[in-house]
C-alpha positions as CSV (number, residue, x, y, z in Angstrom):
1,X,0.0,0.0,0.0
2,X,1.1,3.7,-0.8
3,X,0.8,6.6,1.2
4,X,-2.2,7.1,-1.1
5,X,-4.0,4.3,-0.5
6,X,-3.7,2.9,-3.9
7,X,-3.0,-0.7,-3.8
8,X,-0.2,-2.8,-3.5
9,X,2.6,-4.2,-5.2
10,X,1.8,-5.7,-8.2
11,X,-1.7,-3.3,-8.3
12,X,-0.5,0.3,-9.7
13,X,-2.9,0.4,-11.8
14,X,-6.1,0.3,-9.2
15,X,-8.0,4.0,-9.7
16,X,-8.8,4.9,-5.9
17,X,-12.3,5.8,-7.1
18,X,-13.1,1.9,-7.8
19,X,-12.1,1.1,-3.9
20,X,-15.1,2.8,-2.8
21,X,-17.8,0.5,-2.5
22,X,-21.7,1.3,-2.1
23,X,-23.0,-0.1,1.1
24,X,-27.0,0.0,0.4
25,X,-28.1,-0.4,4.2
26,X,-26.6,3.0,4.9
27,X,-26.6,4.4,1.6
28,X,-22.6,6.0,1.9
29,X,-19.8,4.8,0.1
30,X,-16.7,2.8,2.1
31,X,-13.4,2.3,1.6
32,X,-12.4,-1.4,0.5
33,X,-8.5,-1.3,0.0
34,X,-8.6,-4.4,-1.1
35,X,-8.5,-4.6,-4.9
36,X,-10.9,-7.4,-5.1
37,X,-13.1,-6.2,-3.1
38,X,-13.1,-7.7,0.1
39,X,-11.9,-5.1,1.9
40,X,-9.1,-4.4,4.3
41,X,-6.5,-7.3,5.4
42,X,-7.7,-8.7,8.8
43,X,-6.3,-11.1,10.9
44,X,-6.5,-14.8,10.1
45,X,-9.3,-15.1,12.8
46,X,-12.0,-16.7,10.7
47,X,-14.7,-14.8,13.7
48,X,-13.5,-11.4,12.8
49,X,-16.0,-9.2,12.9
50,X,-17.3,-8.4,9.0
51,X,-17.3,-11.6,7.7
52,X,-19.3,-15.0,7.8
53,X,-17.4,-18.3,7.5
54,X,-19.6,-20.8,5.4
55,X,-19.2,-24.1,6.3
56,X,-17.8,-27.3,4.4
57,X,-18.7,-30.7,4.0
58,X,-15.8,-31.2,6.7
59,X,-16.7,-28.0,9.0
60,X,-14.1,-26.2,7.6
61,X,-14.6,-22.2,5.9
62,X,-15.4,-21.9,2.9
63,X,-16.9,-18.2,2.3
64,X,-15.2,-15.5,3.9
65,X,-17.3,-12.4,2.1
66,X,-17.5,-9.1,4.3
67,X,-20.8,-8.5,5.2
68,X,-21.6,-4.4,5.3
69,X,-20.2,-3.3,8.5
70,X,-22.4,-2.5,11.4
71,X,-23.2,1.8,12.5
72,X,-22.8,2.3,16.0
73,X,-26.3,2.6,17.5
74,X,-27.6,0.1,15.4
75,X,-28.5,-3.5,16.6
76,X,-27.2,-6.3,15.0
77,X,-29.9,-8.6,13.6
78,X,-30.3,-11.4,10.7
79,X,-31.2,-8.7,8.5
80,X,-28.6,-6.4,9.4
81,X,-26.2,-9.8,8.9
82,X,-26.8,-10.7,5.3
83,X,-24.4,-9.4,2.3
84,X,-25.2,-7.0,0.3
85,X,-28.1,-7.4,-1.6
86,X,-30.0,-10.5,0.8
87,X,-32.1,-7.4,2.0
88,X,-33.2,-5.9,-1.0
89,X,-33.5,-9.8,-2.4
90,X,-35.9,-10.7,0.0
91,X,-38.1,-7.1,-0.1
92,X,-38.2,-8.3,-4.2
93,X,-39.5,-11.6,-3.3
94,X,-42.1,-10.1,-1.2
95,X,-43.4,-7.7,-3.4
96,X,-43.5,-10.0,-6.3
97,X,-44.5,-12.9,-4.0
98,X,-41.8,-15.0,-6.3
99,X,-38.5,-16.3,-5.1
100,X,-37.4,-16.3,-8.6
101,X,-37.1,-12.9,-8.4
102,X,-35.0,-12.2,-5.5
103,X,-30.6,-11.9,-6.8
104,X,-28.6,-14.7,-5.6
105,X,-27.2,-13.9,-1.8
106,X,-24.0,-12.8,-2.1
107,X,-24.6,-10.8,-5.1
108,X,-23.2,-7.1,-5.3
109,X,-25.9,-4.9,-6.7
110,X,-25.3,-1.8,-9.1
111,X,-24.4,1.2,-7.9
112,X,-26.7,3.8,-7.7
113,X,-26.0,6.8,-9.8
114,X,-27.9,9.4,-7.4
115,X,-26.2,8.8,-4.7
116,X,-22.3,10.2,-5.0
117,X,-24.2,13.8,-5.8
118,X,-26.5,13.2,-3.0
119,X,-24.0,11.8,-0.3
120,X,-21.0,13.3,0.0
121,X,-18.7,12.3,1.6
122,X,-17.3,13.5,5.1
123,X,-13.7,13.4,6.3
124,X,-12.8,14.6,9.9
125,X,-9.2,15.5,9.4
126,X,-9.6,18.9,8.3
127,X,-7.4,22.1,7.2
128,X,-6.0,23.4,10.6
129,X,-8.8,22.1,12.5
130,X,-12.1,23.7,10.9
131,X,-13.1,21.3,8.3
132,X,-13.6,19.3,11.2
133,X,-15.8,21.8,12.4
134,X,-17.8,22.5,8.9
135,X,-18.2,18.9,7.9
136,X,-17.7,17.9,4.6
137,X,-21.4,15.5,4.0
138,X,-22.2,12.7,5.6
139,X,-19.5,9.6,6.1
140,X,-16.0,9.4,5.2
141,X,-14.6,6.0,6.9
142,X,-11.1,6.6,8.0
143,X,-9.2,2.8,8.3
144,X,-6.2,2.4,10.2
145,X,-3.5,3.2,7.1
146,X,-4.2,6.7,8.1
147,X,-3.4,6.2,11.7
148,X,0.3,6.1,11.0
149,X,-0.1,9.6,9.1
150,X,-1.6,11.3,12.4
151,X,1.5,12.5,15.5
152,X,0.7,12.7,18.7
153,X,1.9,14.9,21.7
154,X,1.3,14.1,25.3
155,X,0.3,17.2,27.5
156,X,-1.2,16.0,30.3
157,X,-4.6,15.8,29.1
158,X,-6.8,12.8,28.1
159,X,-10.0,14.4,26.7
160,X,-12.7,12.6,25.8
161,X,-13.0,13.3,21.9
162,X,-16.7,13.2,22.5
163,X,-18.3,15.4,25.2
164,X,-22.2,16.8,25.5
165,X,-21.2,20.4,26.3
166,X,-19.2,22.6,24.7
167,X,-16.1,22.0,22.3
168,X,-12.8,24.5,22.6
169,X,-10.1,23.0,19.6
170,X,-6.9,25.2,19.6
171,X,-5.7,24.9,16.2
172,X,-1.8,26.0,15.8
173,X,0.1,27.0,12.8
174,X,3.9,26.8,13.7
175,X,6.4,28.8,11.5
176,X,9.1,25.5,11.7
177,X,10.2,24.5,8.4
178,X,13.0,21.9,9.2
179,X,14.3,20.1,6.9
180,X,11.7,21.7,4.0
181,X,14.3,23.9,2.4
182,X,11.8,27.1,2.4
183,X,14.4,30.2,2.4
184,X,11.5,32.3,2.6
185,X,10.1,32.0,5.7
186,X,10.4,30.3,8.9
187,X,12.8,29.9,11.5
188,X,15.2,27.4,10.4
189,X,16.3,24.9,12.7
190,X,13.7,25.9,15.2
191,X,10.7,23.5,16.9
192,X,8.5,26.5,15.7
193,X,6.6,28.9,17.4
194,X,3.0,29.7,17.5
195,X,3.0,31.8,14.4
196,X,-0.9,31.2,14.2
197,X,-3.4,30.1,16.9
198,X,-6.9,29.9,16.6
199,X,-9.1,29.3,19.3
200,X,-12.6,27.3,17.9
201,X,-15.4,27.0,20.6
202,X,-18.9,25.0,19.3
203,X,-21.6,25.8,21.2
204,X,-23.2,22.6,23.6
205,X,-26.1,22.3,21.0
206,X,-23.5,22.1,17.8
207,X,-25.6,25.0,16.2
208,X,-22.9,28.1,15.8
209,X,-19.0,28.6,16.4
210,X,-17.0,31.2,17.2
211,X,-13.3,31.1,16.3
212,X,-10.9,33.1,17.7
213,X,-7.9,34.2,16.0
214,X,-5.1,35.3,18.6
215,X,-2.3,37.7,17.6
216,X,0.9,36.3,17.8
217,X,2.6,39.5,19.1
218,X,0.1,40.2,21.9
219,X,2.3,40.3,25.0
220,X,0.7,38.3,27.7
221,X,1.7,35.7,30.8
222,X,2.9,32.2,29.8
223,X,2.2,30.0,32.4
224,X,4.5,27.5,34.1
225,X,4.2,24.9,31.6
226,X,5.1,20.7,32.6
227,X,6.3,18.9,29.4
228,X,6.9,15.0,28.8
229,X,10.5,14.4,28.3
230,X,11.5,11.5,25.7
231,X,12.3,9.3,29.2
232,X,9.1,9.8,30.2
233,X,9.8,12.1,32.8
234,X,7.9,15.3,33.0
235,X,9.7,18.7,33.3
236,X,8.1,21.9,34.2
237,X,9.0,25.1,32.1
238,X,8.7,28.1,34.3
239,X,6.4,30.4,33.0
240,X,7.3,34.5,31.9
241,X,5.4,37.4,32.7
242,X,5.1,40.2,30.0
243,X,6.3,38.1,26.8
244,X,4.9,37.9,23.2
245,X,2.2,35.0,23.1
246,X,3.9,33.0,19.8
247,X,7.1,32.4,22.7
248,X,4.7,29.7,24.4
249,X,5.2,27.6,21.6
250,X,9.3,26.5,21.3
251,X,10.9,28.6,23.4
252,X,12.9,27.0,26.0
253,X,11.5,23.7,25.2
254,X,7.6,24.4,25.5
255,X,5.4,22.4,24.1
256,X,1.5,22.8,22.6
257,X,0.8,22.1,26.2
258,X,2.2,25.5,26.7
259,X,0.4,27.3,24.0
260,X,-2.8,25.8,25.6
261,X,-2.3,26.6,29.4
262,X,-1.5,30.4,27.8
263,X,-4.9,30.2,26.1
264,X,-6.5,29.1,28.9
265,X,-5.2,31.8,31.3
266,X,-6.1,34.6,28.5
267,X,-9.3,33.5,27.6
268,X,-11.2,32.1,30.6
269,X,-12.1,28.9,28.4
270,X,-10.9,25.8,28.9
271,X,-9.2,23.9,25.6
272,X,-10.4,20.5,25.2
273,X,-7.8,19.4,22.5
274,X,-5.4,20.9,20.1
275,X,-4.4,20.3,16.3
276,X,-0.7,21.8,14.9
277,X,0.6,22.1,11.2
278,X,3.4,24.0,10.5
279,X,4.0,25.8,6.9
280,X,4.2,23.0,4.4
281,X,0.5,22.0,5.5
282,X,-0.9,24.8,4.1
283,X,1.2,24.0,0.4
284,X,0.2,20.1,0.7
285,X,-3.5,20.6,1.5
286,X,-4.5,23.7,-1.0
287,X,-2.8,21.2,-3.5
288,X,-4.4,18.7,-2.6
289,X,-8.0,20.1,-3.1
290,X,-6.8,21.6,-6.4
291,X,-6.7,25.3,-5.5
292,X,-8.4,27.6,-3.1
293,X,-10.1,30.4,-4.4
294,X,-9.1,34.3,-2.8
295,X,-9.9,37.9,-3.7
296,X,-7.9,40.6,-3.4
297,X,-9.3,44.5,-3.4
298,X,-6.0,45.9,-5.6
299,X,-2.8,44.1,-7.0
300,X,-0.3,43.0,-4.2
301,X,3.4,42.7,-4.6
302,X,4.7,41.9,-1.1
303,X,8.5,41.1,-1.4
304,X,8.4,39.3,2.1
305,X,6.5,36.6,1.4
306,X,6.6,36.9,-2.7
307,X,3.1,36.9,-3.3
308,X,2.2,39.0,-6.4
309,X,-1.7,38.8,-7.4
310,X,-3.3,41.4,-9.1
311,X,-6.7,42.4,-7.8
312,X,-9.5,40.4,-8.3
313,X,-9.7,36.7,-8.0
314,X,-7.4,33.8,-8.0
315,X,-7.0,30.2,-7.2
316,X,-4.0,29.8,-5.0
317,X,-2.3,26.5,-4.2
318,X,1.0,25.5,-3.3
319,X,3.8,28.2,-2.4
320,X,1.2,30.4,-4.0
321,X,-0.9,29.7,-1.2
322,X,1.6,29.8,1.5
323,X,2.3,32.9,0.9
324,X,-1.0,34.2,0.9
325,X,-2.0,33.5,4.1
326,X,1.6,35.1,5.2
327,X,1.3,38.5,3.5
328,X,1.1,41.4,5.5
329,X,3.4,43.6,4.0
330,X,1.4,44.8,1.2
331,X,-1.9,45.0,2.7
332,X,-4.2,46.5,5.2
333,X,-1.8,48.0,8.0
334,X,1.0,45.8,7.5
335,X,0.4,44.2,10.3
336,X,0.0,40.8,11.8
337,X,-3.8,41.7,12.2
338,X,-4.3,42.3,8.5
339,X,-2.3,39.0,7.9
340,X,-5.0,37.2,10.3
341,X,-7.8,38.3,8.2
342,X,-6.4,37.2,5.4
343,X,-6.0,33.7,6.9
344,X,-9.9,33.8,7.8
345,X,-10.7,34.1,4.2
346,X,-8.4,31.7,3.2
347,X,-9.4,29.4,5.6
348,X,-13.5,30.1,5.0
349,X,-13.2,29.6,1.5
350,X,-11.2,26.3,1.7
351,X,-14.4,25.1,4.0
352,X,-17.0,25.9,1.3
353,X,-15.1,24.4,-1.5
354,X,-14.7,21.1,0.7
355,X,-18.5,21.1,1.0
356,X,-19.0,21.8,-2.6
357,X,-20.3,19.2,-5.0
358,X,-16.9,19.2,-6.4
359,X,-15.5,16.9,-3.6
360,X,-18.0,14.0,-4.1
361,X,-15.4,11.9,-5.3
362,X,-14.0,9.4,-2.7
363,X,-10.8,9.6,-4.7
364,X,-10.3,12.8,-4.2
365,X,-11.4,12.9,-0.8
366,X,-9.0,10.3,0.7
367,X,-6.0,12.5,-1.4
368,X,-6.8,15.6,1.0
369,X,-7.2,13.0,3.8
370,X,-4.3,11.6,3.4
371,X,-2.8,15.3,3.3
372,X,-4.7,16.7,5.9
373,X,-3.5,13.9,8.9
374,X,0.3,14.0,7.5
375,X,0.1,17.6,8.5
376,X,-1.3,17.2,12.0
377,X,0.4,16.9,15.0
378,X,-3.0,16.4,18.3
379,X,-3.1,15.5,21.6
380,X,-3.5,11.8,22.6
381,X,-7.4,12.7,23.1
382,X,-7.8,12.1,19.1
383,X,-4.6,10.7,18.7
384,X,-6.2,8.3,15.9
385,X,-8.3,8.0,13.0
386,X,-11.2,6.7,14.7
387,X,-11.1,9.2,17.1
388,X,-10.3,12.0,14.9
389,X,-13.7,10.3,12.8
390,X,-16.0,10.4,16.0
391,X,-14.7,13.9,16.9
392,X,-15.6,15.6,13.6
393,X,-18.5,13.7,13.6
394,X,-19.6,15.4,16.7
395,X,-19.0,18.6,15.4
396,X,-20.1,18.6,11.3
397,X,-23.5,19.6,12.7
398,X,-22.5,23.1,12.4
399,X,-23.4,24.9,9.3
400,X,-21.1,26.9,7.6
401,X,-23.3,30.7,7.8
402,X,-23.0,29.8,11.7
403,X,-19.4,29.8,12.0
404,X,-18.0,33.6,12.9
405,X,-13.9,34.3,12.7
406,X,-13.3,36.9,15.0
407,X,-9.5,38.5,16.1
408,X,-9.2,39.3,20.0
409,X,-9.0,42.8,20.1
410,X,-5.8,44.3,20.9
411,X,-4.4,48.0,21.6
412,X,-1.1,49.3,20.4
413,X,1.4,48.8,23.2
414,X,2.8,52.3,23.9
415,X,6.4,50.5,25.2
416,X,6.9,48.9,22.1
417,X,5.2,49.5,18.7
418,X,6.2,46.2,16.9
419,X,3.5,44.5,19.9
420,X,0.1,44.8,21.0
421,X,-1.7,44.7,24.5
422,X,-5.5,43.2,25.1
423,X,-8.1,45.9,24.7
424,X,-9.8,44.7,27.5
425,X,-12.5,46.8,27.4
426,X,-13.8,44.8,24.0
427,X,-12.0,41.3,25.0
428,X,-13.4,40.5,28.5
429,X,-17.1,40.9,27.0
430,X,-16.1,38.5,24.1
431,X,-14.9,36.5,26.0
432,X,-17.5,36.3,28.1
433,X,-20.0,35.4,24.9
434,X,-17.9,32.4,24.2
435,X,-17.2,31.3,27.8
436,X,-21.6,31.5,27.7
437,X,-21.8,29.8,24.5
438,X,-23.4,33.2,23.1
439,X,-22.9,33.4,19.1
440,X,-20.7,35.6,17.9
441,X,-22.9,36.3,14.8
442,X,-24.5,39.7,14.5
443,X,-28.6,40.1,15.8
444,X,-28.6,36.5,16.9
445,X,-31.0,35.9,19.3
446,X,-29.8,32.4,20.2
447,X,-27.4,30.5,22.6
448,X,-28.1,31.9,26.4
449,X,-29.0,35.7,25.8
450,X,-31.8,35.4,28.4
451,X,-31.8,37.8,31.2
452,X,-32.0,36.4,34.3
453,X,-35.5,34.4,35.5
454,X,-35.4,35.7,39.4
455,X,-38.6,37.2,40.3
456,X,-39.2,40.9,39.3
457,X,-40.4,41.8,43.4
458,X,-36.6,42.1,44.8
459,X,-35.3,42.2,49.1
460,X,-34.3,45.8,50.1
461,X,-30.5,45.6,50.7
462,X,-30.6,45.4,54.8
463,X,-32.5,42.0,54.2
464,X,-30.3,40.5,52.0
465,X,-28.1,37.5,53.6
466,X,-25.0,35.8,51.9
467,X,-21.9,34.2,51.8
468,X,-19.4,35.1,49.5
469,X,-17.0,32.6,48.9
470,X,-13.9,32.7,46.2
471,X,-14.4,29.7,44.1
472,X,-11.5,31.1,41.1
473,X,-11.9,34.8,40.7
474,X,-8.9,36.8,41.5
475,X,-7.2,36.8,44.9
476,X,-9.1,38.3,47.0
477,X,-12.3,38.7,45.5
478,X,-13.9,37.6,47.8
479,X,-13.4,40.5,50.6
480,X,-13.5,43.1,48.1
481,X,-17.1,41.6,46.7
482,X,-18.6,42.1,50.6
483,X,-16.9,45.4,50.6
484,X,-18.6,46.9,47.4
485,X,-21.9,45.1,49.0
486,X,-21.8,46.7,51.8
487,X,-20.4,49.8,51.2
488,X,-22.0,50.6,47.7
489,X,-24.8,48.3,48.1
490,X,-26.0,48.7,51.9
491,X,-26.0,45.0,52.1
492,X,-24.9,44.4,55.7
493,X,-25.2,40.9,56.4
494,X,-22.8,39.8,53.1
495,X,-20.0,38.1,55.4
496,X,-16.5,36.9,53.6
497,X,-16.5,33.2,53.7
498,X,-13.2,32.6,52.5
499,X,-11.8,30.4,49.9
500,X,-14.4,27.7,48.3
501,X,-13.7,24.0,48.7
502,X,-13.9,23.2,45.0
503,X,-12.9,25.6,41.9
504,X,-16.0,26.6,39.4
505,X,-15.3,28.1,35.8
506,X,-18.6,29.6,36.0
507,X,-20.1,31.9,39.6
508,X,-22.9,30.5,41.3
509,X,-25.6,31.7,43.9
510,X,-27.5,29.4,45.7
511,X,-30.9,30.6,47.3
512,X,-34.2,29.0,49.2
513,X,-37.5,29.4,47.4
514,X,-38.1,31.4,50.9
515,X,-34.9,33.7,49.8
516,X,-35.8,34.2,45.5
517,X,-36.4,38.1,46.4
518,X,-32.7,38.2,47.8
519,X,-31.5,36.3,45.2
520,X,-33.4,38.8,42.9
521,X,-31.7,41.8,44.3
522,X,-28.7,40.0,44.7
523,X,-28.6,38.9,40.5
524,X,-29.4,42.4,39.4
525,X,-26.6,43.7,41.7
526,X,-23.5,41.3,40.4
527,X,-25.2,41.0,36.6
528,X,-26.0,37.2,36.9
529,X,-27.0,35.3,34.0
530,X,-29.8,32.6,34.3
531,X,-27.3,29.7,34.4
532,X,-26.0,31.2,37.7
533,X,-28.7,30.7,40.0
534,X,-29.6,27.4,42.1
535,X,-32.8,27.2,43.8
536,X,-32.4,24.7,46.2
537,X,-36.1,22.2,47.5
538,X,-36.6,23.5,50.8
539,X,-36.3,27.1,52.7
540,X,-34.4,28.3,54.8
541,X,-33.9,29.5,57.8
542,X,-34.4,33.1,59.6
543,X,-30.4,33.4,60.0
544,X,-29.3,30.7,57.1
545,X,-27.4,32.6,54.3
546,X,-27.6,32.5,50.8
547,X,-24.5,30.8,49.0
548,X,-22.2,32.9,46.3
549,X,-18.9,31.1,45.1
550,X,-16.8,33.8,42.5
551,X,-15.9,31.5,39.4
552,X,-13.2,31.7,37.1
553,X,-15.8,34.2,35.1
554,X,-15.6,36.9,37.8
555,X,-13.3,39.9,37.1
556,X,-14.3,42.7,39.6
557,X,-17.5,43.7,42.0
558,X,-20.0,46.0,39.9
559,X,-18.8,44.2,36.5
560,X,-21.7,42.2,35.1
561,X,-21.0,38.5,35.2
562,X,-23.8,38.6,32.3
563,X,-22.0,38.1,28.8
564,X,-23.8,41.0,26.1
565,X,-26.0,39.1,23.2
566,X,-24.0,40.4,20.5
567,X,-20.4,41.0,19.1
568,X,-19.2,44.3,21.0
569,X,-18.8,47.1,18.8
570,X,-15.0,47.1,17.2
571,X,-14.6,43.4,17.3
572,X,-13.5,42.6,13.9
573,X,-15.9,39.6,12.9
574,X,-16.6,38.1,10.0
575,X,-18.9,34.6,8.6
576,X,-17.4,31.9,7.2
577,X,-20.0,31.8,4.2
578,X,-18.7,35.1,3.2
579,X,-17.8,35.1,-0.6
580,X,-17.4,38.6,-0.4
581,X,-14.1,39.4,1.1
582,X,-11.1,40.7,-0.3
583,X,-7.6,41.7,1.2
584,X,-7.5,45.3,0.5
């Protein structure tokens, strides 16, 4: 077998399109590798699952046909045993009450022509991480030749690649070109740095998501950082206050770990599982799919990264390509802010051609799979191709109009002009959206933008009784909290109850039906959205206190923990189903 998938030795002639064969109990395509037909080697185990061993006059096996292989979620019956065509054989005989007219049992029946247009198919490897997202039809089978494309990094998380709430995928582009021979860019020699990071969140209810594209010259805190050595011993990196945010990625020996404990700390969300590619990804892949379409708004000649287009559109691929989503130079600012939206248009319109009609051709599909997995470097959470398959299966619900590219919004940093600072003024309210699982998208009304359900009738201040405990909002939060109550509020009985026994990403207030107007007045006071409040079965007592633990959501007393319903003004935002962009 190739790296393409396309037979083996003595077989160069098989066309990848005829290893596809149609399965018509789920109506998709799979992958046979198997010239003949039978599918992919197994081991000599005649009770493998797929196949049924026919017996001889002696007991010995005679037929070893594969049998369609079994969905998850569906039961295995007699029907769902036969070969292909012993179910439609025996709805022929019954509608023709004739057993003459039902195909012989292991016949293979003719393809039907509808279906490749109707059906295409999905692959969950995708271009830095948001094909995954965007889905490319409706089953692409992934078998285990592509498991040895796929690398794997060990950060101390083992993720589930399935979860019911929300999904947070940090997708990194490193600027390491080792042993490629690119003069034009890159650090030569170096493990790369975080030259492009992306932060995708899906909402719980896989209807919209929001990626976040994070400047590489923002200066922020890099955490301390542990990192698997090749012994298997782990070694912390000390973390560095006041550094640019690619240096988490690299520098003195950090790992994507790093990159994703810095994203973490900066955001408020917590990452669930990364993907990396460094340059030659973005050559191999845009090749692979033949070309992905750009615009630009007037003719660029950029002698950093060689791109020369003249305005209008092109079909980039290759170098080409590469240096596309590189150029800064010769448009916008010249920053790396006008670089990052170029890469969001890139990246959108390489998602609507993969989930054009143009990429119904399993042929074609398993080229840019086998491209799109010798790129990535994950964590051990999707480590394989079945788990990178049931990962962008969870996620292909989400249509392409409902994913929003948005850049954290950053200020010119008055010490140093060639970095940026967080505008935090924009960036804490989008955060909060995302940490809510509000849409980005502008005027949506969806995904948590309800005010808060306490009753309208609210306690006057002297009547209102709670703890305030610091569950992971900043130190001291706590104290200062009961200070702004009491002194801004005239809430007397809030009393500091010190730290909480368990950390929460998320404050929470827990009330007695007997105490909902407290927990009224209390909600319109900190800005607490519906999600925050806990009405416990019974009430309370005369003296008992309501409950508030600070989560890692809380920033300052007087500062609504409510996220706004809509992008805040000056966040540069943009849909992924926009045709309409053009670097300018």
């Amino acid at each position: 077998m190739d790296a393409q998938g396309r037979g083996q030795a003595g077989d160069d002639n098989v066309d990848p399109a005829d290893q596809w064969v149609f399965d018509p109990n789920t109506g998709n395509y799979e992958l046979r590798l198997d010239p003949s037909g039978r599918g992919p080697a197994r081991p000599a185990d005649r009770k493998a699952p797929g196949r049924r061993a026919a017996r001889g006059p002696g007991g010995e096996d005679t037929d070893t046909r594969p049998l369609p292989v079994q969905r998850s979620g569906k039961k295995a019956d007699d029907d769902a045993e036969a070969p292909a065509g012993g179910r439609a054989a025996r709805r022929a005989a019954g509608r023709s009450r004739s057993a003459a007219a039902a195909p012989a049992a292991g016949r293979r029946r003719t393809k039907p022509k509808k279906s490749v247009k109707r059906k295409v198919l999905y692959w969950t490897a995708g271009v830095v991480g948001f094909v995954l997202v965007a889905g490319c039809g409706t089953a692409f089978v992934i078998y285990q030749q592509l498991d040895g494309n796929i690398k794997k990094v060990d950060v101390g998380e083992e993720n589930s690649a399935v979860t019911d709430g929300p999904v947070n995928l940090l997708v990194i582009g490193t600027d390491a070109r080792t042993g490629k021979g690119d003069s034009h860019y890159g650090d030569s020699g170096s493990l790369g740095h975080a030259d492009t990071t992306i932060l995708i969140h899906v909402s719980k209810d896989r209807s919209n998501a929001a990626a976040l594209s994070i400047p590489r010259d923002l200066i922020t805190d890099v955490p301390d950082c542990p990192t698997k050595q090749p012994d298997g011993s782990t070694k912390v990196i000390p973390g560095e206050r006041n550094v640019r945010f690619n240096i988490s990625l690299g520098q003195e020996g950090r790992d994507p770990g790093c990159t994703w404990r810095t994203v973490e700390k900066l955001t408020g969300l917590q990452v669930n599982h990364f993907m990396m590619a460094d340059f030659n990804a973005v050559k191999d892949l845009s090749t692979a799919v033949d070309g992905v379409e750009v615009c630009a708004g007037k003719d660029i000649d950029d002698p950093k990264s060689h791109l020369k287009l003249t305005a209008g559109r092109h079909v980039v691929k290759g170098e080409q390509a590469l240096a596309f989503v590189r150029t800064r130079h010769a448009v916008g600012t010249g920053s790396d802010l006008s670089r990052i939206q170029l890469q969001q248009q890139f990246v959108g319109s390489l998602i609507r051609k993969l989930k054009s009609s143009a990429f119904s051709s399993p042929g074609k599909l398993l080229d840019v799979a086998q491209a799109a997995t010798k790129a990535l470097t994950v964590d051990t959470g999707i480590g394989s191709a079945s788990k990178l398959m049931d990962f962008g299966n969870d996620l292909k619900k989400v249509n392409l109009d409902k994913i929003t590219f948005a850049t954290v919004p950053v200020l010119d940093n008055p010490r140093d002009k060639a970095t940026v600072i967080l505008d935090t003024a924009k960036a804490d309210p989008l955060f909060k959206m995302v940490q809510q699982d509000h849409p980005l998208a502008k005027g949506a009304g969806k995904g948590g933008g309800k005010k808060s359900a306490a009753p309208v009738r609210k306690a006057p201040p002297e009547r209102v009784r709670v703890d305030v405990t610091n569950g992971g909002g900043p130190i001291g939060a706590a104290q200062e909290t009961v200070d702004w109550m009491q002194n801004s509020k005239g809430a007397r009985l809030s009393t500091n109850a010190g730290n909480a026994p368990e950390k929460l990403a998320t404050t929470r207030l827990e009330y007695a039906p007997n105490q909902a107007d407290q927990a009224a007045a209390l909600a319109e006071w900190m800005g607490l959205p519906k999600s925050a409040l806990t009405k416990t079965s019974v009430d309370a007592g005369p003296r008992v206190p309501m409950k508030l633990v600070l989560g890692k959501d809380f920033t300052a007393p007087g500062s609504p923990i409510e996220a706004p319903t809509e992008t805040p003004a000056g966040v540069q935002h943009v849909s992924a189903d926009d045709k309409n962009i053009c670097a300018k």
